[in-house]
N, C-alpha and C positions, 0 to 999 in steps of 0.2 A: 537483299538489304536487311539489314539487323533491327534499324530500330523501327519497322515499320508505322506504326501511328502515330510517333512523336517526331517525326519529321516536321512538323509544325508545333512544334510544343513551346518553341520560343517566339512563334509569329505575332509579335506585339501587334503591328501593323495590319493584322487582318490580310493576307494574302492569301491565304488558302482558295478560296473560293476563286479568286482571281485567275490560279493554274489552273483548277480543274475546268475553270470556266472553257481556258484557251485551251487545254485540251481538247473538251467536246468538239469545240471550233477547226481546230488546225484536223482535226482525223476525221471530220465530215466534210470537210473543204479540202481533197488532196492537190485541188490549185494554188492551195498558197502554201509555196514552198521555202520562205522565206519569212517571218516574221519578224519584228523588231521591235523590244520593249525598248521605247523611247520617255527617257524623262531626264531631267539632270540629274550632275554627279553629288554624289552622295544623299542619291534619294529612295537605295536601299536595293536598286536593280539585282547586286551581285548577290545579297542572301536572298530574293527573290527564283533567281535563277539555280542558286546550288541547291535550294530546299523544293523547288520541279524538278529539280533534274533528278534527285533522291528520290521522290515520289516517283517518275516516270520507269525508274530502272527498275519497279518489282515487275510491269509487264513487257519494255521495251528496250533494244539497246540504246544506250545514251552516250554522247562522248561530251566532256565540260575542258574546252580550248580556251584558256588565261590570254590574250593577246597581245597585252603589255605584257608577259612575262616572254616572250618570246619576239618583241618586237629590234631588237638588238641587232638579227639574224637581217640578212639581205631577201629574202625570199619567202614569203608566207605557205608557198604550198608545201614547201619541204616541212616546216614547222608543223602545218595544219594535218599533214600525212602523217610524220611521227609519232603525232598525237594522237589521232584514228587507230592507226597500227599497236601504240602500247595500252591502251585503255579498251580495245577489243579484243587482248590477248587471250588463252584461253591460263588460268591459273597454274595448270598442271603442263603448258610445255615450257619452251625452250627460254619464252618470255616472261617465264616467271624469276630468269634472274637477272640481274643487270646486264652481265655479259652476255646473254641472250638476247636480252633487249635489241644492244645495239648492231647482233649478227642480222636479227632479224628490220631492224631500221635499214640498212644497209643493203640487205640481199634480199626484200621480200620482194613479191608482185608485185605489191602497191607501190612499192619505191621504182621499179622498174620499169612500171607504165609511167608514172610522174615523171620520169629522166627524161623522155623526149621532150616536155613543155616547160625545162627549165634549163638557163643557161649553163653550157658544159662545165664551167670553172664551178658555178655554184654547189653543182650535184659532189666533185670533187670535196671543195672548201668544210662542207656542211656534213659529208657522209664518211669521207674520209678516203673514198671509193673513187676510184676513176670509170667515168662511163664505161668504156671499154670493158669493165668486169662488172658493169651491171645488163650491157646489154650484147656484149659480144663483140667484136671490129668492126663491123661490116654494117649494124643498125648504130650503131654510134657513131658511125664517120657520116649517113646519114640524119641523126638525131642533129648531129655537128653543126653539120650545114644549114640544116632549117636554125636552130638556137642561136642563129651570131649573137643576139645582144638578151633581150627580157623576152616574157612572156607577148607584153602586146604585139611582139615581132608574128610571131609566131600563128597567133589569132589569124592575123591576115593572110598569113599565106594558108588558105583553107586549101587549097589543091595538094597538102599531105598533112598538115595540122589536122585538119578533122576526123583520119584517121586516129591520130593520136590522143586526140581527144575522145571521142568514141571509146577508145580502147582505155583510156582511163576511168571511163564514167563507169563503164562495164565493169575495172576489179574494183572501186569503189562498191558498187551493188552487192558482189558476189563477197567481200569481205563482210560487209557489214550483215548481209543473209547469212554467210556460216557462223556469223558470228551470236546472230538471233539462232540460231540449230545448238551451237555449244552450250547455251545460255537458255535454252527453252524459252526467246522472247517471240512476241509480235512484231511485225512490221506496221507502221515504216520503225526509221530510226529516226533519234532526236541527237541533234548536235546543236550543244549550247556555244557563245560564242559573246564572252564576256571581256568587260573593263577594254572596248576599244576608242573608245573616247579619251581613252589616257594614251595612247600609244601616238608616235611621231606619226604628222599626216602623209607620209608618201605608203606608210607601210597602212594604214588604215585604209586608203585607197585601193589600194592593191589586194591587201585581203577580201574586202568586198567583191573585186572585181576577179580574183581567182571564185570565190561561191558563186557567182553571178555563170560565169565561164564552164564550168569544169562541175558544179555539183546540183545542178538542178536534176534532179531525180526522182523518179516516181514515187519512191519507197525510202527516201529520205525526207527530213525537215530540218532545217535550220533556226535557231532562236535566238537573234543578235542584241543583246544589250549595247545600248549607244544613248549618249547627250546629241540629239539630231544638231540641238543648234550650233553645238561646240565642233560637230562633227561639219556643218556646214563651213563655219568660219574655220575649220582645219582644209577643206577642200579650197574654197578662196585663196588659203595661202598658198597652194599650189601653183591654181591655176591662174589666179589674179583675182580682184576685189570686184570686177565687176562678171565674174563667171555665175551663171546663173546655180547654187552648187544646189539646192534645196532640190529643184528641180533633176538634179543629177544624182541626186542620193535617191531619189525616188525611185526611179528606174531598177536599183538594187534588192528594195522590198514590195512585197504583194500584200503586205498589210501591216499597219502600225497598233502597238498597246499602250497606252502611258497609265504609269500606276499612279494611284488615287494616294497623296501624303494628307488629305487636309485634315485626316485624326489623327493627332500624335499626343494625345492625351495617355494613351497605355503607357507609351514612352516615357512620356515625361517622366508616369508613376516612379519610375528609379530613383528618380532625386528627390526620394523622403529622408529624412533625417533631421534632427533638432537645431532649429537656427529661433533668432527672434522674429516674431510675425509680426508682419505690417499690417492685418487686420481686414484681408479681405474679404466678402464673403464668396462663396466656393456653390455652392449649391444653391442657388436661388432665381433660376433660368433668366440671370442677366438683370432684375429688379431688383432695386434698392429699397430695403425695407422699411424704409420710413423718408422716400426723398417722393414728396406730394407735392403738387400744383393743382390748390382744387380740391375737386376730388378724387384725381385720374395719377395713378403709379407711373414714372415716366420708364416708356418703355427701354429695354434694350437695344442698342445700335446694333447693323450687323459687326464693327466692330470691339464690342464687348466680350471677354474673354470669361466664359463662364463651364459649370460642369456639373450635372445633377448626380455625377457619383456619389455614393456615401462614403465621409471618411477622406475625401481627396485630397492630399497633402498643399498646402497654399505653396509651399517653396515648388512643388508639380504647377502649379498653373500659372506661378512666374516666369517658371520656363517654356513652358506653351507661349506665352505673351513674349519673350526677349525672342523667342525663334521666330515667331510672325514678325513683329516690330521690325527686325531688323533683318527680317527675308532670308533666314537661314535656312536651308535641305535638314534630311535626317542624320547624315553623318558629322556636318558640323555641330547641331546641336548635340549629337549626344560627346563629342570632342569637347567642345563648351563645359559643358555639366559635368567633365573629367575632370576639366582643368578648375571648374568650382569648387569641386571635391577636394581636391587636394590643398586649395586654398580652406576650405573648413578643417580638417584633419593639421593644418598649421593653427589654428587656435581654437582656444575653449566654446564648447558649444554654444552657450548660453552669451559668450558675445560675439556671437556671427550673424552678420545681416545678410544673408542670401540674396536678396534684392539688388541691393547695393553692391556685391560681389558678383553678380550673373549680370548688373548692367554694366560694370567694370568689363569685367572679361569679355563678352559681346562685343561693345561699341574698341576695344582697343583692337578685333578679328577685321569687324567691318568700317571704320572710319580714326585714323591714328588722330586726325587734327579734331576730333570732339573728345577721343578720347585724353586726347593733351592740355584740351580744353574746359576738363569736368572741374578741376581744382583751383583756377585762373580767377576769383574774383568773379565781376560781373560777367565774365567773355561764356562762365559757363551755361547760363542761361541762355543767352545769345545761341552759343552754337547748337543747345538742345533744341530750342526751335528750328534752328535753320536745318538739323537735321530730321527731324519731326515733318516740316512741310515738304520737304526737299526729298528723301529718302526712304524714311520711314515709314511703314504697312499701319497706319493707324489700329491702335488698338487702345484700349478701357477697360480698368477694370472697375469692379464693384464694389463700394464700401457703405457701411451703414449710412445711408443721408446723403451720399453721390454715389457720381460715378467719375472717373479718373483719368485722363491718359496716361500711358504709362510715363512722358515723360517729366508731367506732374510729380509724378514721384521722386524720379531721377533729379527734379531741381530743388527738393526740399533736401534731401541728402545733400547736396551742392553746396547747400545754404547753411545749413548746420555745419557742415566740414570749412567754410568761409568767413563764419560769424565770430565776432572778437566775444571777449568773454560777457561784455554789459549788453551785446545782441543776445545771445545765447540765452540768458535770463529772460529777458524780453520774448524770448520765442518760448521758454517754458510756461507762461504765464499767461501766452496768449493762444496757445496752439490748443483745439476741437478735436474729437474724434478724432479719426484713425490718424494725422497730423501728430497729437500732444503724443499719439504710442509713439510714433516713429521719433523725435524728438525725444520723449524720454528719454528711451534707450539709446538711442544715439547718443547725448550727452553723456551717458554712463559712458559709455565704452569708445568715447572723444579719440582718446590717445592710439585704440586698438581699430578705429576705422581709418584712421589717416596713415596707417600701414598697409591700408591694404592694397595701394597700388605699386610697392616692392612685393609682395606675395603676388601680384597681377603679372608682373615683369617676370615672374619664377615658374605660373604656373603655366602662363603662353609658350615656354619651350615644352610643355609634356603635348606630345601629335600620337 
């Protein structure tokens, strides 16, 4: 590996500790042969997974199996072999070209032993090869007879599947050992086994149930990224709504990991850049500097969105606050703060409200009928609450002399985008702290926030 210690150089997220953690674990536990980092989708599993698997390859062989990319195919083991076989190639043979590739796809061991445990047409369809010329007439007119239909067929008939099996497990071992000897690694090996939460549920099933089958091994490990619950309610579809599937999935892993999202403050840091400030304060572990009863500081909620970084950009910790609020993962948000992006880059800095545009953009991802409803007259207050009680991850933030929900803010924006022109006055002349900023400027720049939800409509198509 080339870039050895900066394999983490981009881990906003703080994962580092995480792998090496599950390292120590999984190579002092060689009973658990199967782990599963479980979390939902887009909560960062897949650069989690490619930046261990980079790490693991200075001492171990690694193989990193895309499972949506390959979910298209009828049959995972064929998929899951091809993958083993061209990623433990050695650089200097026959697989270091493409046309070598797929000599060796086609006519290695490994594809040889896999021919018995997969249907005849399939090994055909997929290899290009008829069994006959992977395994000769005579074990393929055999192979034949046991394969009439799929792999489960096959399971069962243990009275010559297990042969087959056996002898699969076996050049499994011996590929992945030459392939630690080529490579100067350690045993075991790690096979990653990612994005299968996105793939159609018969073949996520199946995949599972080929590793479950066919790769438990002493000197191998497996590390499956999965949304357990989405993978559940993908097994349901299967087998019906009242299948017990959580319970079924379980059976496939010997231990679960869920990664830790609840700092995305590093994250956030990306969306600095100059907009107008609503006036928060940032650094103040959550107390408001002059909001007293008494003589006691009214404490912070755990709902309060606060950051004793120095320097933390406010437009950062409105985006921490719309990602909570409105229960977004890390890949949505940082999708979000793209399409915010682009919406600042459409007009002058000095009149962009970032607030105003991150709860645009948000609320039109996660609820179309409040977002239809933010410009409506009265209806938009109305549906900020209802989505506030109803939906929303309560969150506050800090301003001199209170503290805030955020949808507090979202209805003063509302209100000024709403107000005729003798309110508008009336709200200049009445409006306090952080209120009379957001008001000010807002009134300045009247014309250029009541555009902003056609640049909303432009920047929801950037994915």
């Amino acid at each position: 590996m080339s870039d050895g210690g900066n394999v983490w150089s981009d881990d906003l997220m703080g994962r580092e500790p995480s792998a090496k953690f599950l390292t120590s674990y999984l190579l002092a536990n060689p009973h658990i042969k199967v782990l599963n980092v479980n979390s939902p989708w887009g909560a960062g599993k897949s650069f989690f997974l490619s930046r261990w698997k980079r790490e693991l390859s200075e001492n171990h062989v690694c193989v990193f199996f895309n499972a949506w990319e390959t979910d298209y195919t009828a049959e995972p083991l064929i998929a899951l072999v091809t993958c083993i076989e061209q990623q433990t190639m050695d650089s200097a043979s026959l697989g270091s070209t493409d046309a070598g590739k797929n000599v060796i796809r086609v006519a290695s061991t490994l594809m040889k032993k896999a021919a018995p445990l997969i249907a005849k047409g399939l090994v055909k369809k997929f290899t290009g090869v008829e069994v006959e010329e992977l395994l000769g007439k005579e074990a393929a007119d055999d192979s034949g007879n046991l394969a009439k239909g799929v792999v489960e067929t096959l399971i069962k008939e243990q009275s010559k599947t297990a042969t087959h099996v056996k002898e699969f497990k076996e050049a499994i071992l011996e590929k992945l050992a030459q392939a630690g000897l080529n490579f100067d690694k350690k045993s075991p090996a790690f096979i990653f086994i990612d994005e299968l939460d996105r793939c159609r549920p018969t073949y996520a099933i199946e995949l599972l149930e080929r590793v479950k089958h066919f790769f438990e091994l002493e000197d191998c490990r497996f590390i499956v990224a999965s949304d357990s619950t989405q993978l559940a309610h993908s097994v349901r579809a299967v087998y019906g709504e009242k299948f017990f599937s959580e319970r079924y999935l379980s059976r496939f892993f010997d231990a679960e990991f869920r990664l830790d999202n609840t700092d995305i403050y590093k994250v956030a840091k990306c969306a600095k850049f100059d907009s107008n400030y609503v006036g928060l304060q940032i650094s103040t572990s959550g107390y408001s500097s002059s909001y007293v009863q008494g003589a006691k500081s009214i404490e912070p909620s755990s709902s309060t969105i606060f950051t004793n970084e120095p320097n933390y950009p406010e437009c950062a910790l409105i985006l921490v606050g719309m990602a909570k609020y409105f229960r977004v993962e890390l890949r949505e948000m940082l999708r979000y703060s793209q399409q915010i992006n682009s919406m600042a880059s459409a007009l002058p800095a000095h009149s962009f409200h970032y607030f105003w545009a991150a709860y645009l953009i948000f609320s039109k991802a996660a609820d179309e009928e409040l977002y239809q409803s933010l410009e409506v007259g009265d209806k938009s207050d109305l549906a900020i609450d209802e989505y506030e009680s109803s939906k929303a991850f309560p969150v506050k933030f800090t301003f001199s002399g209170s503290q805030e929900n955020l949808g507090q803010i979202a209805k003063l924006y509302t209100r000024l985008l709403n107000s005729s022109d003798e309110d508008l006055r009336t709200l200049l002349n009445n409006m306090k702290g952080w209120r009379e900023n957001v008001v000010r400027y807002g009134y300045r720049d009247l014309d250029t926030l009541r555009l902003y939800k056609k640049l909303v409509e432009l920047a929801h198509r950037i994915t």
